[in-house]
N, C-alpha and C positions, 0 to 999 in steps of 0.2 A: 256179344252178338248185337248187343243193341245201341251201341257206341257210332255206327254206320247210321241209323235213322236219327239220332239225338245230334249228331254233328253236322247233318243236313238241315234239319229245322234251325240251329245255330247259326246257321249260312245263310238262311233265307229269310230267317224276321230276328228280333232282340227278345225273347225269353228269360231273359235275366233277370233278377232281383237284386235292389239296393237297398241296404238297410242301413239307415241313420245311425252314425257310432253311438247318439244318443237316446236310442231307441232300443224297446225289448231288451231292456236292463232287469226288469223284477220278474222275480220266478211265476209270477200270475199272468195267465193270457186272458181271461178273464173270471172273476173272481163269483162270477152269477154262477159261472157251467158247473155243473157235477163235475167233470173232468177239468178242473180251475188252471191247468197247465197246457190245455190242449187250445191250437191256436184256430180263433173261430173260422179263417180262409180254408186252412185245412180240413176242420170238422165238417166245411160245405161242398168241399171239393173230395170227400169220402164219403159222403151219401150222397153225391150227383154218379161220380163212375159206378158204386153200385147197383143205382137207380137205371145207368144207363147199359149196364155190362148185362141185368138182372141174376147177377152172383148171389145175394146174399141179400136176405131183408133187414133193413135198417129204419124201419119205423117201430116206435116203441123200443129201441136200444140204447143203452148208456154206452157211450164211445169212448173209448179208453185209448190214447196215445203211450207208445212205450219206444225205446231205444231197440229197433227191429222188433222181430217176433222173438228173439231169445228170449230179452226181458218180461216176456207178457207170458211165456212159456212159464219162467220159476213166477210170476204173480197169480196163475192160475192154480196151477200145483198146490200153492199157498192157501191159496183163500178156500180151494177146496178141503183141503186135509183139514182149517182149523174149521171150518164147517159142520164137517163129519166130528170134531173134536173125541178122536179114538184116542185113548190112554196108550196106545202102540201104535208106530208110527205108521203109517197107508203105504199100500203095497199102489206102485204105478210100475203100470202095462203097457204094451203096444203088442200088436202083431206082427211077426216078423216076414220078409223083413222090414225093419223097422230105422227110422230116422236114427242113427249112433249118440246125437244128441241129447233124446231123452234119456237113455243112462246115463249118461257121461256128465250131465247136470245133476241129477239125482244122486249119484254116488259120490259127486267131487263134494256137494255139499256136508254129505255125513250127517245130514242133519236128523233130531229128532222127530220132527214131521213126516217124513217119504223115508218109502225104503223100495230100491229098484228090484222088478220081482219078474220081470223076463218076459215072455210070451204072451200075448194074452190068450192064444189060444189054450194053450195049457195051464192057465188060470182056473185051480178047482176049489181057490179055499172061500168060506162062510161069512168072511170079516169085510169093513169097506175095502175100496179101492178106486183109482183113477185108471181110467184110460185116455189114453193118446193116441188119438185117430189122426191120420193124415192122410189126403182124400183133393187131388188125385195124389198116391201114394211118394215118398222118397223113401227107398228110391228106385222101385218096380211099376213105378205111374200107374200104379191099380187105380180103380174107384174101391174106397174101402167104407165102413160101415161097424158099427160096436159086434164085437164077437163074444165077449163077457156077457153071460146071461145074466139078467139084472135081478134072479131069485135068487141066484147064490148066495146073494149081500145088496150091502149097503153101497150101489157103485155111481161114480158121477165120471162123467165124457168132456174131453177137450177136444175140439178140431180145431183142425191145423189146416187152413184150407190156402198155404200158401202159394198151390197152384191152380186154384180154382181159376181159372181166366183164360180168355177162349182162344188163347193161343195154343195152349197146352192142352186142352181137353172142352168135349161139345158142353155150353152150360145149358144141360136140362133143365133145371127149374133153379129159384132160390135157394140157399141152403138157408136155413129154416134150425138151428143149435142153440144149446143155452149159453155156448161158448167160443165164438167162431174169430181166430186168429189169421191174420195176412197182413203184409210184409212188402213195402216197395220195391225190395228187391228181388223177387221174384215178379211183380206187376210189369215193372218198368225197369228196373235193369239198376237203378239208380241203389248197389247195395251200401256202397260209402256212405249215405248218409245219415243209414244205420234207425229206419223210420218204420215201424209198427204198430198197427192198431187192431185191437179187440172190440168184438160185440159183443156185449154180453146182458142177457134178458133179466136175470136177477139183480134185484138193486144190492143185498147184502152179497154176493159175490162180489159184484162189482165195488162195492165200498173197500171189499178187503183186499181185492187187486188193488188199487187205491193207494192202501196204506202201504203192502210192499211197494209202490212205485217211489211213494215219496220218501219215505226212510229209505231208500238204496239212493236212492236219484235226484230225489226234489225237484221231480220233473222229469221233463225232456228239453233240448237244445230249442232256442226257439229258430235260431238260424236254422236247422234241420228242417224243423218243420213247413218254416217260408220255403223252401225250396221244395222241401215233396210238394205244399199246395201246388207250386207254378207247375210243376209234373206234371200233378194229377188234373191241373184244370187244361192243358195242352191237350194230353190225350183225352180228356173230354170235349173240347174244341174240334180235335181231329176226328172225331165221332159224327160232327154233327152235318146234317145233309151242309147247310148256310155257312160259311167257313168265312169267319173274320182274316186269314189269310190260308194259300194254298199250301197244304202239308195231305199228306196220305193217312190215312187211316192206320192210326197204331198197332190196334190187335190186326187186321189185315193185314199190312206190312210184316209183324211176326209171328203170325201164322205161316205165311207164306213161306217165309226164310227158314222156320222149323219143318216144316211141310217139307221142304223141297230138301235137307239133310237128311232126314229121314229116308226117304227114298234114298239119297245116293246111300246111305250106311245101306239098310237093305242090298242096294244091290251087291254092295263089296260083302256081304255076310253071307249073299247067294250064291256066291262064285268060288267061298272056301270051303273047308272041312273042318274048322276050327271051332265055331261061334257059331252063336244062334243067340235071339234076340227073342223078348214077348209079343204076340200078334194080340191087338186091342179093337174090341168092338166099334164100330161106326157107332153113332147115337147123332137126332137130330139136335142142332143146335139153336137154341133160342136168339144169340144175338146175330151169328150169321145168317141167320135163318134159311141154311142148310144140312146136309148132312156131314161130317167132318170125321177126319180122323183123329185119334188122339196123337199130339207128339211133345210126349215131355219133355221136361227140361235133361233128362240125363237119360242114357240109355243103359239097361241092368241085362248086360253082357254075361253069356255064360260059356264057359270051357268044354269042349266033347271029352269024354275019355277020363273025366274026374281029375283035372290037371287045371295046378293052383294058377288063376287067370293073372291076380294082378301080379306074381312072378315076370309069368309069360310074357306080359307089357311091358315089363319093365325092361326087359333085354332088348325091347327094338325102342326103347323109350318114351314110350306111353306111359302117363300116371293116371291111373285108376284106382279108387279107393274097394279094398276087399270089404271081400260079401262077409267074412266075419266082424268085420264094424257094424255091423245092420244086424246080426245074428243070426249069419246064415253061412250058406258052405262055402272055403275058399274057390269054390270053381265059378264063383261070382263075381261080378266087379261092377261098380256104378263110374261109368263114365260119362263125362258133360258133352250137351249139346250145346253150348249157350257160348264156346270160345269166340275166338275174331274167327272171321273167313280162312286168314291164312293158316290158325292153329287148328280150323276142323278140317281145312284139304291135308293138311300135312297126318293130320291123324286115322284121315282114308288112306291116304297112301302107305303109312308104316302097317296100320292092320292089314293091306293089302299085300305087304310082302310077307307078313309074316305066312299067308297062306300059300307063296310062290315057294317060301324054304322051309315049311313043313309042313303040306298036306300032300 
């Protein structure tokens, strides 16, 4: 979806970066910062969009660069469990349904530390545990919030706030976490460059995300990083009233282009007997500063009549990932809104037939 606004800016001024072959050779970006791998354009160019988006507070946070949000995802995990330092390994939760990744990480690992424990609503046991918050949700775009009562145990929270950004949902206030993960490619569309970073308020956390980074990684790419900065510092440029050149307003521009899907899917879900979709609160929006609707990145599609959706897609050739990946019932399916132009008309028109030959 976002290959249309990044290929016009292309068009119309040079956003490129060049980087000297003999340049950004050592694993150090600078060797002062807590985060000695994390590159200082970038580290300034992720506390201006949050400053300017007002997502997320970044004063008083140690900044942590990872290879996307996956990687910061197992360094969080990590640093929590040895924190809790429980002789059994930590039970990590989410509410369903739930991003498929945090099990699918937790379980491939096998590890001694975590052990995937399902729900968190039906989370009743006395021992630690993690939760994994994602907020606005993948992949029912809720606004979600801890549901583990924290008298049970001994429990610590990770958000995931890779959709936090006013395209997808109104930003009420700062998110304000001990833990708060986001990912350029849900920001800005840019997911190849495989670029994530954590806030995080505790310095001994953060030391220990830290350590997992550098023993798996020893770092991050620094070419990666050069290029998210130039990203992140465009769509902060794109922001500003005084525009060194003329480009549209980022989150504007994909608001707009979600905005306007949304609707058309509505209307094609209004006119079959098939499907039905979640209806999401207005809430005022801080950076728009109006009121908005939410429209997430995917839509969490459901079946009438208890009939397996991503089957049903499949036969007119839609791929949708089942609502049992998320942990929840096949009559679910999370489909994307983020394709090109041509692949989301082509995906109104096949759900469209499918309500002409069988409702």
């Amino acid at each position: 979806m976002y290959e249309a606004y990044w290929k016009e800016i292309g068009e119309k001024c040079d956003v490129s970066i060049t980087i000297p072959i003999n340049q950004s050779m050592s694993y150090f970006a600078n060797s002062k910062s807590f985060c000695w791998f994390l590159e200082p354009k970038l580290e300034e160019q992720i506390k201006r969009v949050h400053t300017i988006v007002g997502n997320a507070v970044v004063e008083d946070r140690y900044i942590i660069v990872g290879t996307g949000s996956s990687q910061l995802i197992l360094a969080a995990m990590y640093a929590l469990s040895d924190r809790l330092n429980h002789p059994n390994p930590i039970d990590v939760v989410a509410a369903t349904p739930a991003y498929s990744s945090y099990s699918e990480m937790v379980t491939f690992l096998q590890s001694g530390l975590l052990k995937w424990s399902g729900d968190a609503r039906r989370y009743d046991k006395d021992g630690p545990y993690i939760e994994m918050i994602t907020s606005p949700n993948n992949p029912d775009g809720t606004i979600r919030e801890p549901v583990v009562s924290n008298h049970k145990g001994k429990g610590m929270t990770v958000h995931d706030l890779a959709y936090y950004w006013p395209q997808y949902t109104s930003i009420t206030s700062p998110a304000d976490q001990e833990i708060m993960l986001f990912t350029l490619s849900k920001c800005s569309g840019h997911a190849g460059s495989r670029i994530g970073w954590a806030l995080v308020k505790d310095e001994t956390t953060a030391k220990k995300m830290m350590n997992f980074l550098v023993l798996s990684s020893i770092g991050v790419s620094k070419e990666s990083q050069l290029r998210a900065a130039k990203v992140l510092e465009t769509i902060n440029l794109s922001c500003q009233s005084d525009k060194p050149f003329e480009v549209e307003n980022f989150f504007e521009y994909s608001y707009g282009v979600l905005a306007q899907r949304w609707n058309s899917l509505r209307d094609v879900i209004a006119k079959n007997k098939v499907f039905s979709a979640p209806k999401y609160p207005i809430h005022y929006c801080n950076f728009f500063k109006k009121f908005t609707h939410p429209c997430p990145a995917f839509v969490w599609l459901k079946c009438k009549n208890g009939v397996d959706c991503a089957n049903l897609l499949r036969e007119y050739k839609i791929l949708a990932r089942s609502g049992a990946r998320f942990g929840s019932e096949a009559e679910y399916v999370r489909a994307s809104m983020l394709g090109l132009d041509e692949e989301f008309d082509l995906f109104l028109e096949r759900l469209s037939a499918i309500d002409l030959l069988d409702g």
